[in-house]
C-alpha positions as CSV (number, residue, x, y, z in Angstrom):
1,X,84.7,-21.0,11.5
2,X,85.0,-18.8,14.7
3,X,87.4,-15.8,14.9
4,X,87.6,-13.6,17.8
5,X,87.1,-9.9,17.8
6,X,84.9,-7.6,15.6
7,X,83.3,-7.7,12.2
8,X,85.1,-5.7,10.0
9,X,83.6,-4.0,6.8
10,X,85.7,-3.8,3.7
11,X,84.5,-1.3,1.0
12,X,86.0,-1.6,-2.8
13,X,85.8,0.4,-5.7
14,X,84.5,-1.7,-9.1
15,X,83.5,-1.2,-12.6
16,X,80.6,-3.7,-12.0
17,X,77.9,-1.8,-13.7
18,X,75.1,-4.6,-14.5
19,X,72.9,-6.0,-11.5
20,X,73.5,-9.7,-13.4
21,X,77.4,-9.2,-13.2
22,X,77.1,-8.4,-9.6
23,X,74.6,-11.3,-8.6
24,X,77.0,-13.7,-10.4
25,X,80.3,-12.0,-8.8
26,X,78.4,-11.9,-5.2
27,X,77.2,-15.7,-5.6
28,X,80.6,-16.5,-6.5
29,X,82.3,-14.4,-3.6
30,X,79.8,-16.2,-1.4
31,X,81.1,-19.6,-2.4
32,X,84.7,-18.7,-2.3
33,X,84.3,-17.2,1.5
34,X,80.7,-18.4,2.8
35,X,81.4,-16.3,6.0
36,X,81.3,-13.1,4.4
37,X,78.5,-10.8,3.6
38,X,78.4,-9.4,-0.1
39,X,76.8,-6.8,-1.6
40,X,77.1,-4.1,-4.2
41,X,75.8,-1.0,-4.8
42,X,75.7,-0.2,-8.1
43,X,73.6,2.9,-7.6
44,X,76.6,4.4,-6.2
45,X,79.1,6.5,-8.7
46,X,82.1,4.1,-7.4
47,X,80.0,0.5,-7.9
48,X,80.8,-0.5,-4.4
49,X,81.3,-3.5,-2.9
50,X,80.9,-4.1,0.4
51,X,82.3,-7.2,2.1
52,X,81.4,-7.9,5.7
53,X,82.6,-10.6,7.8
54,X,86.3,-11.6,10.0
55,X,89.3,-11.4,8.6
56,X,88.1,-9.9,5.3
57,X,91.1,-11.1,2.8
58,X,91.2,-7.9,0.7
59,X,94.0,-9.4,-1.6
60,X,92.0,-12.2,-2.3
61,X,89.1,-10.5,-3.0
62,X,90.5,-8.2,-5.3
63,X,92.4,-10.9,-7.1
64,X,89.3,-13.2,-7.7
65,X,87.1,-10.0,-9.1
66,X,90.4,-9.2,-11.6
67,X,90.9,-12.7,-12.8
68,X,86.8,-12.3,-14.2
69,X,87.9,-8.9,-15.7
70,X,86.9,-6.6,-13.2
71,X,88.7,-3.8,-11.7
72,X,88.8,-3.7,-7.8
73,X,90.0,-1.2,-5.2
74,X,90.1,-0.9,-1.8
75,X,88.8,2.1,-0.4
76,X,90.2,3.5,2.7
C-alpha cells in the first residue's frame, strides 16, 4: 500500500501495564494494520503506545484497544 507524504507518529495514552498484554495487543495491531509500526512503553508513567506509519487511523486504533478492555487516548 503506498501513500504519499510523511510518516506520521501517533502517541496514546493506555492502562496496558503487563509486557504479555502489550505483545498480544501489538501482534494484534500488527495484523489489523500490517503497515504500521507498534510499540509500547510500559516503562513510561502513561503506558504509551506509539503507532507509526501513513494515515495512522486513530479512531480505529483506539476502538480495537477498548473492545479488549483497555483504555486508550490520544495524546496531543
Amino acid at each position: 500500500m503506498a501513500y504519499a507524504g510523511l510518516k506520521r507518529i501517533e502517541v496514546f495514552k493506555t492502562n496496558v501495564e503487563k509486557e504479555q498484554e502489550a505483545e498480544e495487543l501489538r501482534f494484534m495491531l500488527s495484523q489489523k494494520f500490517p503497515w504500521f509500526d507498534v510499540h509500547f512503553d510500559l516503562e513510561d508513567c502513561d503506558h504509551i503506545l506509539r503507532v507509526e506509519g501513513y494515515a495512522v487511523l486513530n479512531e480505529q486504533i483506539i476502538s480495537l484497544l477498548s473492545k479488549q478492555g483497555y483504555q486508550c487516548t490520544a495524546l496531543v
